[in-house]
Backbone as XML, in Angstrom:
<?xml version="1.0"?>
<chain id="A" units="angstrom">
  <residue number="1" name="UNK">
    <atom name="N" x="0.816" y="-1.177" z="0.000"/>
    <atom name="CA" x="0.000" y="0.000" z="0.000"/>
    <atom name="C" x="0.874" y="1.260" z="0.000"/>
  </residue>
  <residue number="2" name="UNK">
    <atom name="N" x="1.930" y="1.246" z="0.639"/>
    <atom name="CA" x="2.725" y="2.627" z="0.708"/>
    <atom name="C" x="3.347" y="2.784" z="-0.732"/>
  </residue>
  <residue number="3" name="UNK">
    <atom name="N" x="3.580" y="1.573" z="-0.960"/>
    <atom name="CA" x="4.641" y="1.549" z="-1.824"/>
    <atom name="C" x="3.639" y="2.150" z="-3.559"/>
  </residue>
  <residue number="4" name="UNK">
    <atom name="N" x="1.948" y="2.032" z="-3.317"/>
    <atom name="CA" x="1.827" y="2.678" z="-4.245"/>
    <atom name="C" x="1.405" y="3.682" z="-4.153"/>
  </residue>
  <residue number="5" name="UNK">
    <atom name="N" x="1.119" y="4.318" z="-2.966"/>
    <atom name="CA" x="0.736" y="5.798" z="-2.724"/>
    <atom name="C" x="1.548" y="6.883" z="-3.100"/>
  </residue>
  <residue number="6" name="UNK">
    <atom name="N" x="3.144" y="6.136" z="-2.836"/>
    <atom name="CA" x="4.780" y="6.455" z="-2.757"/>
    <atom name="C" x="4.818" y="7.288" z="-4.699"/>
  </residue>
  <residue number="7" name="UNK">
    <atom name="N" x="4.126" y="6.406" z="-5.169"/>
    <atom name="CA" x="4.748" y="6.000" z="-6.563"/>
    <atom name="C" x="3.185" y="7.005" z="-7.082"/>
  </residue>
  <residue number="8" name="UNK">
    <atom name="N" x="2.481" y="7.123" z="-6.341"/>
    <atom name="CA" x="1.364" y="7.861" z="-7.202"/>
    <atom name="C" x="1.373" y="9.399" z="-6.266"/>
  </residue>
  <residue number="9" name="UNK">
    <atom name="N" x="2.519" y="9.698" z="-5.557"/>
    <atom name="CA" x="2.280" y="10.871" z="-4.767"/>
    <atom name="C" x="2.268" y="12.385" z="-5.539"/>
  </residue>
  <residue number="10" name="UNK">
    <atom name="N" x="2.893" y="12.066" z="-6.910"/>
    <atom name="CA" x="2.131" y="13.201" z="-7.636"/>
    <atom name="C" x="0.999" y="13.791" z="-8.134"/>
  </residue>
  <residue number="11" name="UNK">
    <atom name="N" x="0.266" y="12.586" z="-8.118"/>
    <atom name="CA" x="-0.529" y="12.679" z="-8.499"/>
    <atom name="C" x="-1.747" y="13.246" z="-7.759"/>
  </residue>
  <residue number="12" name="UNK">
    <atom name="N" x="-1.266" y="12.543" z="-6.561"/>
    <atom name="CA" x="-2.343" y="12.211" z="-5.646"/>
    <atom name="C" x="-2.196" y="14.200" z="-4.768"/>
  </residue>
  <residue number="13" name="UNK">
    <atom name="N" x="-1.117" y="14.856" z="-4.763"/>
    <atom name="CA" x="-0.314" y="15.608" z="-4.330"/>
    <atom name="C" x="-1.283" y="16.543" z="-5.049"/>
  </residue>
  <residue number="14" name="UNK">
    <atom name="N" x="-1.341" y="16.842" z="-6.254"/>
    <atom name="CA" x="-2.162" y="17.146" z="-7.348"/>
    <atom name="C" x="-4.197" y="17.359" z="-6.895"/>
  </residue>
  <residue number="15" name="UNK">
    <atom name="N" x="-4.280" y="16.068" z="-7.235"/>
    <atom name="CA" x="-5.524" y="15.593" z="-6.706"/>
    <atom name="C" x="-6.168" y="16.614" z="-5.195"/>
  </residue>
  <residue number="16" name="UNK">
    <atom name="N" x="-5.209" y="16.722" z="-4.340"/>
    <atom name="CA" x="-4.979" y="17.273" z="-2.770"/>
    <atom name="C" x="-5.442" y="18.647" z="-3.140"/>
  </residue>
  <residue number="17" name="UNK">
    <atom name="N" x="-4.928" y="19.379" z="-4.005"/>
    <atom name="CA" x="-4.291" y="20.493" z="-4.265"/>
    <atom name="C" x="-5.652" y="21.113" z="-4.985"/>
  </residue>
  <residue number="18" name="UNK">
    <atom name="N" x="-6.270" y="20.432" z="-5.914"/>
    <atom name="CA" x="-7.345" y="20.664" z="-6.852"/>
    <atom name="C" x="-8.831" y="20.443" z="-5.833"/>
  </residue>
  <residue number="19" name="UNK">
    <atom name="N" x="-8.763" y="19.832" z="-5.152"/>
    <atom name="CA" x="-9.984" y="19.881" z="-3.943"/>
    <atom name="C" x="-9.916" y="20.716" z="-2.350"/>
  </residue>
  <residue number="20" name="UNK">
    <atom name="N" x="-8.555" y="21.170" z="-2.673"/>
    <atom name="CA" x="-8.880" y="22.034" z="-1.634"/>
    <atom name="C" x="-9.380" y="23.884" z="-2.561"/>
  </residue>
  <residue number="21" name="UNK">
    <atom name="N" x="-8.401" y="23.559" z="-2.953"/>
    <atom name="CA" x="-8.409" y="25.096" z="-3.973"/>
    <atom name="C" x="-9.202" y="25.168" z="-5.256"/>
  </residue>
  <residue number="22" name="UNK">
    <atom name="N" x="-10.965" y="24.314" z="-5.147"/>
    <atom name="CA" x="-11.428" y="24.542" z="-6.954"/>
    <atom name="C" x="-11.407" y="25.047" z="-7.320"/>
  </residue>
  <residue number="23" name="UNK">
    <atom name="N" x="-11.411" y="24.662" z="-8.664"/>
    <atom name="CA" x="-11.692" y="25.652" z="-9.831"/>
    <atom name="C" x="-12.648" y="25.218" z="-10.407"/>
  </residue>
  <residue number="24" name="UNK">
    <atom name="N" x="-13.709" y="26.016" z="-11.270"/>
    <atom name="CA" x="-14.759" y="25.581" z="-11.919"/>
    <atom name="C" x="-14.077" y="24.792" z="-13.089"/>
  </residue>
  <residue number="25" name="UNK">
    <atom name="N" x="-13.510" y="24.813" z="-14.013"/>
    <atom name="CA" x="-13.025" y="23.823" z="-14.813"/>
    <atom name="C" x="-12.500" y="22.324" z="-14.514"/>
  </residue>
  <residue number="26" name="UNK">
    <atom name="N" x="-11.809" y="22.788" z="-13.174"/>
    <atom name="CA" x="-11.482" y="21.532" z="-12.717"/>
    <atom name="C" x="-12.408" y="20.686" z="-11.940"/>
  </residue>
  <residue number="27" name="UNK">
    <atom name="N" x="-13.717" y="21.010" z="-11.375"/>
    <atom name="CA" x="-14.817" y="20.667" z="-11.284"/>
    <atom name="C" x="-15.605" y="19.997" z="-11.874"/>
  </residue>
  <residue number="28" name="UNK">
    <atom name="N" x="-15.646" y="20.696" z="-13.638"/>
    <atom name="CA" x="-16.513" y="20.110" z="-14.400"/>
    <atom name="C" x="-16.065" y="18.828" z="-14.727"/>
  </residue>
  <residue number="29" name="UNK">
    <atom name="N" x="-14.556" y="18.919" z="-14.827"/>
    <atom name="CA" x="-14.091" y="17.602" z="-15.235"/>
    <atom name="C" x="-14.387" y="16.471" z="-14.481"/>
  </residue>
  <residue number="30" name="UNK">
    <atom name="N" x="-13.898" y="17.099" z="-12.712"/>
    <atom name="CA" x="-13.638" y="15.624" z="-11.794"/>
    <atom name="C" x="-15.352" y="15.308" z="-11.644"/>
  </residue>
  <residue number="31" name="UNK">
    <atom name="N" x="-16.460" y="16.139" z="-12.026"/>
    <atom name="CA" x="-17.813" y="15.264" z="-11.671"/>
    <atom name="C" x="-18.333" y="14.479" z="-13.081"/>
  </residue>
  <residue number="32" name="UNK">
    <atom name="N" x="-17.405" y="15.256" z="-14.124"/>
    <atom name="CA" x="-17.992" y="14.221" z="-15.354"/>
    <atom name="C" x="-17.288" y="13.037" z="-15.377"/>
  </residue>
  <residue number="33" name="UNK">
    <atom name="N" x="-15.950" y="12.962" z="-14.602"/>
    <atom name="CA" x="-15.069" y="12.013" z="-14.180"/>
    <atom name="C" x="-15.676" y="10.449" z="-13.327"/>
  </residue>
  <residue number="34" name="UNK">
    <atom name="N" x="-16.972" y="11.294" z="-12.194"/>
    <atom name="CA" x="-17.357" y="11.013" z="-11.069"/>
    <atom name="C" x="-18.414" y="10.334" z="-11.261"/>
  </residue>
  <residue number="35" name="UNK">
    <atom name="N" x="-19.322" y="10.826" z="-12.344"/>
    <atom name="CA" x="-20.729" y="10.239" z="-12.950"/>
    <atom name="C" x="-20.274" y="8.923" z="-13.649"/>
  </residue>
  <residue number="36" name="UNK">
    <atom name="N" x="-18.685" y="9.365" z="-14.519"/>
    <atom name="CA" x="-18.137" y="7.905" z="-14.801"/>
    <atom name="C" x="-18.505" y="6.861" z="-13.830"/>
  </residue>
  <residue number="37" name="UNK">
    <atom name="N" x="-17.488" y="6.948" z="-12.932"/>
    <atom name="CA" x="-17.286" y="5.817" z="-11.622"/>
    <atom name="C" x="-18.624" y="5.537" z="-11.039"/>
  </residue>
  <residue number="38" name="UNK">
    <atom name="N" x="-19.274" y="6.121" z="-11.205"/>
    <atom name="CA" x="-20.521" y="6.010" z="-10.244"/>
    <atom name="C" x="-21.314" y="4.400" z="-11.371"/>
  </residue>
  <residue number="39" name="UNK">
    <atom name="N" x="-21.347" y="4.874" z="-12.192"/>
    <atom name="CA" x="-21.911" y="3.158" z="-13.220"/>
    <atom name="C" x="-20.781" y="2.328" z="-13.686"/>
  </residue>
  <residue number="40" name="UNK">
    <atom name="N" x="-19.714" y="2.396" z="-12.754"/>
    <atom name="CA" x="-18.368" y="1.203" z="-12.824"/>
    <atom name="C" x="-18.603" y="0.180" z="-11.277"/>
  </residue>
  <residue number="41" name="UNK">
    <atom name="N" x="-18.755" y="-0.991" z="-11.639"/>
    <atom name="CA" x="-18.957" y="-2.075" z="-10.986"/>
    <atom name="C" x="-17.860" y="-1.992" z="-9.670"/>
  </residue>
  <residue number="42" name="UNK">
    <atom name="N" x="-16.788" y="-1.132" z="-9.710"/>
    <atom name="CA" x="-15.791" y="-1.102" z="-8.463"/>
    <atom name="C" x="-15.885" y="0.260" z="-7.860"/>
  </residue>
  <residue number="43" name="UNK">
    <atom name="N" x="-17.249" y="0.971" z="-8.151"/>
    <atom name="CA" x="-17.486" y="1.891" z="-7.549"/>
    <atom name="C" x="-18.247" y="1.332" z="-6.092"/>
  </residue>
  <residue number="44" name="UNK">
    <atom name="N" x="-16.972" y="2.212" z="-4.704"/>
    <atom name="CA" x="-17.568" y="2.485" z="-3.586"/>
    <atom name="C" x="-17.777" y="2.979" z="-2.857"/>
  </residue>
  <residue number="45" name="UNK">
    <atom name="N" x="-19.191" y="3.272" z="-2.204"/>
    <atom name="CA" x="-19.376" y="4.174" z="-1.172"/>
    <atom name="C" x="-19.249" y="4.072" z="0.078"/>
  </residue>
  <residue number="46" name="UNK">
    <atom name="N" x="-18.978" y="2.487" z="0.547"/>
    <atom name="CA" x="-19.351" y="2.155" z="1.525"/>
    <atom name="C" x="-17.266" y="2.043" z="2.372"/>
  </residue>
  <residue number="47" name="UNK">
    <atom name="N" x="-16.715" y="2.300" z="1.066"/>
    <atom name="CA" x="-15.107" y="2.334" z="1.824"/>
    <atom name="C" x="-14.354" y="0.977" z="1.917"/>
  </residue>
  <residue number="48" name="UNK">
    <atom name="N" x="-15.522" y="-0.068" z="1.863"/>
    <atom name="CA" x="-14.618" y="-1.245" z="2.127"/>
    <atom name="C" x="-13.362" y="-1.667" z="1.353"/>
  </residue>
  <residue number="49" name="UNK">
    <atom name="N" x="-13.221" y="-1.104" z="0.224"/>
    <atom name="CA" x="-12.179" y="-1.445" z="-1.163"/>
    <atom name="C" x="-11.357" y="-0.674" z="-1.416"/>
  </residue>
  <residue number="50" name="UNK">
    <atom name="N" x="-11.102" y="0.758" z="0.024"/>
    <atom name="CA" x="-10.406" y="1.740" z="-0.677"/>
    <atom name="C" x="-9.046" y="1.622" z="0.360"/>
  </residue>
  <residue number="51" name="UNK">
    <atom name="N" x="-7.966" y="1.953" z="-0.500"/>
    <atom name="CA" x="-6.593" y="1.674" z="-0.133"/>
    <atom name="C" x="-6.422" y="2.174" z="1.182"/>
  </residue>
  <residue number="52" name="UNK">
    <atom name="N" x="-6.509" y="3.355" z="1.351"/>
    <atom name="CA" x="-6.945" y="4.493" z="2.886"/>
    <atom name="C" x="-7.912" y="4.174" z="3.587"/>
  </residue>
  <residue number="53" name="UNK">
    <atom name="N" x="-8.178" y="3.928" z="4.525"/>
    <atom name="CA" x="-9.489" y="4.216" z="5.263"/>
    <atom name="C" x="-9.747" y="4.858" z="5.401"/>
  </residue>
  <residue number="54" name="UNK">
    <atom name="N" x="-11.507" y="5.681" z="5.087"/>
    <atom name="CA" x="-11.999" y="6.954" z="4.929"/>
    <atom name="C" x="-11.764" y="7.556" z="4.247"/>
  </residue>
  <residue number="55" name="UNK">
    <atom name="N" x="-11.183" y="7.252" z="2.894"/>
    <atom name="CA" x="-11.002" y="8.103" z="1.902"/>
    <atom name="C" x="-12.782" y="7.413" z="0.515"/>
  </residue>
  <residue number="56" name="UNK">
    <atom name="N" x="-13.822" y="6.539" z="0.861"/>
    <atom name="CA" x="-14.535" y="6.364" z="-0.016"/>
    <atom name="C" x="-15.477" y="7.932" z="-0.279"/>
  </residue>
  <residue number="57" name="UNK">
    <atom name="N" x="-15.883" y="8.016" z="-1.659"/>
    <atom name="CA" x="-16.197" y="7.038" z="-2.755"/>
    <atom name="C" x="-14.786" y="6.387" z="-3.152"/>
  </residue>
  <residue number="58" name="UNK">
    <atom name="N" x="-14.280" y="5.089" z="-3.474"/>
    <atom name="CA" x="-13.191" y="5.327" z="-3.955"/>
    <atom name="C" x="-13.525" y="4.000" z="-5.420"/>
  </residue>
  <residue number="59" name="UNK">
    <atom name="N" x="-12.260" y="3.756" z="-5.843"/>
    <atom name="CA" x="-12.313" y="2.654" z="-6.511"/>
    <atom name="C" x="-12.172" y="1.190" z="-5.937"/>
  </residue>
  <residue number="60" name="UNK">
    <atom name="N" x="-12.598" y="0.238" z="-5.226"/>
    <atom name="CA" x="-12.777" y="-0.651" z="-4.719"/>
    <atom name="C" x="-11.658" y="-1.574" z="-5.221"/>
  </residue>
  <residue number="61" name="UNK">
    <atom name="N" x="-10.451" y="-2.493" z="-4.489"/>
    <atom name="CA" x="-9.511" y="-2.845" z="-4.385"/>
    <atom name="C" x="-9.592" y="-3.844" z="-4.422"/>
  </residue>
  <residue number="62" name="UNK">
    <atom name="N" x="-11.055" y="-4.719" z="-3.683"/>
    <atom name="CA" x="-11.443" y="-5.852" z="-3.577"/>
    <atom name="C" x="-11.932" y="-6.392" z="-4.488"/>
  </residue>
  <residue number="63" name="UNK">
    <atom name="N" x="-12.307" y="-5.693" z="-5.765"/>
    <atom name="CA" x="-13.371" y="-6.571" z="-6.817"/>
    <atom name="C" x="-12.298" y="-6.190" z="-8.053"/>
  </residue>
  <residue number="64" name="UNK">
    <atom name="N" x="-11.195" y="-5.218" z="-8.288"/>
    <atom name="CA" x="-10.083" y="-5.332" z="-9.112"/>
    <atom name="C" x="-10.009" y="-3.996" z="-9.278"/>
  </residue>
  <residue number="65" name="UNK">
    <atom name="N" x="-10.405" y="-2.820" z="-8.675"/>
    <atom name="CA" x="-10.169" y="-1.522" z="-8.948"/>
    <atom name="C" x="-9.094" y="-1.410" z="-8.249"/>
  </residue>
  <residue number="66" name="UNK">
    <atom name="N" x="-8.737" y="0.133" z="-8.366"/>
    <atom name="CA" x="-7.044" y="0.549" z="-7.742"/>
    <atom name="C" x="-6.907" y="0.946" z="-6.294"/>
  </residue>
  <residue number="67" name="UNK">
    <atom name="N" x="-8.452" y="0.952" z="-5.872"/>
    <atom name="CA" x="-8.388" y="1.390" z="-4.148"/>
    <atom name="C" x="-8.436" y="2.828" z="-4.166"/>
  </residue>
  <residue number="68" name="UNK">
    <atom name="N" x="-7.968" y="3.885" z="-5.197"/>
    <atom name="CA" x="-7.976" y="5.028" z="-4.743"/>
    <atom name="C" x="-9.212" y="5.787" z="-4.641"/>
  </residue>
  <residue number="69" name="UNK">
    <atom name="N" x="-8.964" y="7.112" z="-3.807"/>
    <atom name="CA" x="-10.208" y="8.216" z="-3.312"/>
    <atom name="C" x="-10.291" y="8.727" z="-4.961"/>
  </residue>
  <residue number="70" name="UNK">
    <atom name="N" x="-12.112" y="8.850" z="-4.881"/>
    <atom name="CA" x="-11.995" y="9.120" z="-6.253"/>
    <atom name="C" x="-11.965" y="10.814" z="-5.912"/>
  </residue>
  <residue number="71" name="UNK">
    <atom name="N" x="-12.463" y="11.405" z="-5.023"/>
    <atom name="CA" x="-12.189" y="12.704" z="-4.584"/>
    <atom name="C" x="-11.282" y="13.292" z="-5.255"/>
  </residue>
  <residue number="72" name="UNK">
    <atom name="N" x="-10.180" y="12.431" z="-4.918"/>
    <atom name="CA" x="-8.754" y="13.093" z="-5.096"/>
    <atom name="C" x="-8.305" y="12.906" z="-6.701"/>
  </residue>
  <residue number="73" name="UNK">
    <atom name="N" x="-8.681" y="11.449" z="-6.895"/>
    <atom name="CA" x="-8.238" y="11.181" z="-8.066"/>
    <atom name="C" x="-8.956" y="11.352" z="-9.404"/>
  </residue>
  <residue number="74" name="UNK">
    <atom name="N" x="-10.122" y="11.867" z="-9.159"/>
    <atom name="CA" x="-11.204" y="12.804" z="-10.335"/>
    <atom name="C" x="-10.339" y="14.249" z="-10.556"/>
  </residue>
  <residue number="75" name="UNK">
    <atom name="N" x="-10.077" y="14.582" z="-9.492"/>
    <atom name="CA" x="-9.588" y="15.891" z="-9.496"/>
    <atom name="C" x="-8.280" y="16.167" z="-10.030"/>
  </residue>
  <residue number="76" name="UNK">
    <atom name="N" x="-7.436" y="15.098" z="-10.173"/>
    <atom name="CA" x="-5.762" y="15.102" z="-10.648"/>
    <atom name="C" x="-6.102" y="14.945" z="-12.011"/>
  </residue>
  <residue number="77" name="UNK">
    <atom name="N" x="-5.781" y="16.296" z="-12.833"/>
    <atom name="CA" x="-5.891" y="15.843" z="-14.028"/>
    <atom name="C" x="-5.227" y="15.280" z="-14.944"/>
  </residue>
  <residue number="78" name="UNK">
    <atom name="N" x="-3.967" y="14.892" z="-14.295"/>
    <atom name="CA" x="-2.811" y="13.914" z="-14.691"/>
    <atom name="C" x="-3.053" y="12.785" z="-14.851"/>
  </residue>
  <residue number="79" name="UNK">
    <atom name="N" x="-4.137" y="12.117" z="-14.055"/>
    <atom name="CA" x="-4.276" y="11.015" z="-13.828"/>
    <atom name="C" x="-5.281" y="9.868" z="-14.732"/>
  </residue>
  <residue number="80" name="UNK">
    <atom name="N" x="-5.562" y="9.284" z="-14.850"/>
    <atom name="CA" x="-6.416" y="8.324" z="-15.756"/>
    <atom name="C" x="-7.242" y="7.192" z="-15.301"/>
  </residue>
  <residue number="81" name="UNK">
    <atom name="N" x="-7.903" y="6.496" z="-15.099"/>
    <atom name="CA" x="-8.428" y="5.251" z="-14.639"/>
    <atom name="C" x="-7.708" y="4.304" z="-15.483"/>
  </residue>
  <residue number="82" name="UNK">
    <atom name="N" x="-7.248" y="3.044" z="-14.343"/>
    <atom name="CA" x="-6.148" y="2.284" z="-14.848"/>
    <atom name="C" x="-6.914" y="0.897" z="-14.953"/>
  </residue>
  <residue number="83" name="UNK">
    <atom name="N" x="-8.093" y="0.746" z="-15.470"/>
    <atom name="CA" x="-8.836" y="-0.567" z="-15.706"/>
    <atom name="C" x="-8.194" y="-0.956" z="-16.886"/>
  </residue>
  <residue number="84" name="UNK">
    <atom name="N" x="-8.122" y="-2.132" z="-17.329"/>
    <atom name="CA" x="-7.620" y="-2.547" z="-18.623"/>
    <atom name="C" x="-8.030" y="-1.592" z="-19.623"/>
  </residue>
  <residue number="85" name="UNK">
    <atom name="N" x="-9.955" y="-1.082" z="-19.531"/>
    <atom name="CA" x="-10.125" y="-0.561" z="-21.023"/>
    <atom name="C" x="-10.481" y="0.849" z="-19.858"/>
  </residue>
  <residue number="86" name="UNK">
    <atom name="N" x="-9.597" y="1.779" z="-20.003"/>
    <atom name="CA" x="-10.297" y="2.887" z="-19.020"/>
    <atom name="C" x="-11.455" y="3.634" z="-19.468"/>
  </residue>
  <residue number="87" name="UNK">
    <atom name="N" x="-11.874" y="4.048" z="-18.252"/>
    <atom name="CA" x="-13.195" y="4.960" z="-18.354"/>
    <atom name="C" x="-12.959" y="5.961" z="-18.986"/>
  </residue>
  <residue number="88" name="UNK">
    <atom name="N" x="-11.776" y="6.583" z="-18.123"/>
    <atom name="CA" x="-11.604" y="7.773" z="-18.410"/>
    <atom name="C" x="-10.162" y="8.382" z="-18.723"/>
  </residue>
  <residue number="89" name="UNK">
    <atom name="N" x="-9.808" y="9.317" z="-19.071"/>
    <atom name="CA" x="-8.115" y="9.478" z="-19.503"/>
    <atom name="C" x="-7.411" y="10.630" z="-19.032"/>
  </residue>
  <residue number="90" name="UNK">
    <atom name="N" x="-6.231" y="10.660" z="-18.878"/>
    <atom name="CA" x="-5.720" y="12.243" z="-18.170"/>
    <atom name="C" x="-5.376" y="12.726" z="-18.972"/>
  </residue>
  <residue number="91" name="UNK">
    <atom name="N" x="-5.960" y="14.380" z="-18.685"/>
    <atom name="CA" x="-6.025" y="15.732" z="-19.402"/>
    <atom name="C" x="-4.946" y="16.114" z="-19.823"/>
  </residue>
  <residue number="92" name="UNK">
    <atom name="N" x="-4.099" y="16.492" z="-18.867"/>
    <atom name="CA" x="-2.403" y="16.904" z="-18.862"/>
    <atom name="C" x="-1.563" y="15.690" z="-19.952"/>
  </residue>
  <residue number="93" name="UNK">
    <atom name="N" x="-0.445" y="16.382" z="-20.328"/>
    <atom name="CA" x="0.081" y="15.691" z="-21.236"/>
    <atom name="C" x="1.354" y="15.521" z="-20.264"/>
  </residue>
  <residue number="94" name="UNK">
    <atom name="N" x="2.164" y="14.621" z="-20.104"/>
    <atom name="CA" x="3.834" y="14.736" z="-19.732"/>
    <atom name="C" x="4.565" y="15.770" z="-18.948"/>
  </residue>
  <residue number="95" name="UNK">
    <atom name="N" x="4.433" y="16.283" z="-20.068"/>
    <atom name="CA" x="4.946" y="18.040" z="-19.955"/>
    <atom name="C" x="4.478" y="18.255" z="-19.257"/>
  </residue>
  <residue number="96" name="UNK">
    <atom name="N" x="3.089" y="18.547" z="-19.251"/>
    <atom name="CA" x="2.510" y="19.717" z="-18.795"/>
    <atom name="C" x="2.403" y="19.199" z="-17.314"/>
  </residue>
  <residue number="97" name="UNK">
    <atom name="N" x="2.411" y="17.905" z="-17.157"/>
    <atom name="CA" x="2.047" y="17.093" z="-15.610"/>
    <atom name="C" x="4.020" y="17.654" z="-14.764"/>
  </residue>
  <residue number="98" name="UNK">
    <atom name="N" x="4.668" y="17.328" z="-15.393"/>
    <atom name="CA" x="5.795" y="18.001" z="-15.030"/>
    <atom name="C" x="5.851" y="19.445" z="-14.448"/>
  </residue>
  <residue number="99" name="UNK">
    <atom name="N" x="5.136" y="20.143" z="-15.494"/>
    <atom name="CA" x="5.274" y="21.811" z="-14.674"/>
    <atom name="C" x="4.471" y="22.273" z="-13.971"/>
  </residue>
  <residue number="100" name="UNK">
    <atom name="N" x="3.295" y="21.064" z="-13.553"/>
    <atom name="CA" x="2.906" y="21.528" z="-12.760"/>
    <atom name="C" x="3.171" y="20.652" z="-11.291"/>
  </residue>
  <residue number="101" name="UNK">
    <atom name="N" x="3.773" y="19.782" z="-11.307"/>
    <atom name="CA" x="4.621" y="19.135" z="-10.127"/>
    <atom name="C" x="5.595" y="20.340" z="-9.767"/>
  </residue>
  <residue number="102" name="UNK">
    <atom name="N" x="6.379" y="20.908" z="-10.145"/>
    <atom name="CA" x="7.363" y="21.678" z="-10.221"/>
    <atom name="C" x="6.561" y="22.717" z="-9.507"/>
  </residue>
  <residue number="103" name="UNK">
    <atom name="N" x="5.469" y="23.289" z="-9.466"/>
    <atom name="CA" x="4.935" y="24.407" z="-9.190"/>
    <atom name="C" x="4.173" y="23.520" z="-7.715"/>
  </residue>
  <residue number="104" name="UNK">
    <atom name="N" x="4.234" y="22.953" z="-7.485"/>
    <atom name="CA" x="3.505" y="22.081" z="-5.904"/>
    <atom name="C" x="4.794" y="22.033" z="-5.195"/>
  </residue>
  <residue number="105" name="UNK">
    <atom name="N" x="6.078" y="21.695" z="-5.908"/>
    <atom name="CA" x="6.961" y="21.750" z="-5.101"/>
    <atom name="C" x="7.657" y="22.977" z="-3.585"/>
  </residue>
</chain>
């Protein structure tokens, strides 16, 4: 578990950053993101599947999702849903996920 929080802390760093401080753009995205997950079979509310405790809605860990808060991870627009065929895809390109790590730093 650390070891992938470790490895997704930009993201997730990101994610942190975009729900404390919204923006309406970044809003529109993480709930059209959110309406996704909500009709995905490893959507949960109830927390049991999510990597953190107390971080649900998340992606459920137990039935083959990634465990993460979707809170956080709707909101990282770096980020993507990592199901074989994803839902959904990240906004940011490389680059651009770079300069804005650089600017959290």
């Amino acid at each position: 578990m650390l070891k992938q929080i470790f490895n997704n802390r930009k993201q997730i760093l990101e994610g942190i950053k975009n729900n404390l401080f919204k923006k309406e753009h970044i809003e529109q995205i993480a709930n059209g993101r959110l309406e996704i997950c909500k009709g995905c079979i490893h959507y949960d509310v109830t927390g049991t599947g999510c990597l953190v405790f107390g971080t649900a809605p998340c992606c459920n860990k137990n039935t083959g999702g990634c465990g993460c808060s979707l809170s956080l991870k709707t909101r990282s627009l770096s980020s993507d849903c990592p199901l074989a065929v994803p839902k959904w895809n990240a906004v940011l390109t490389d680059e651009e996920e770079d300069n804005l790590n650089k600017k959290l730093k």
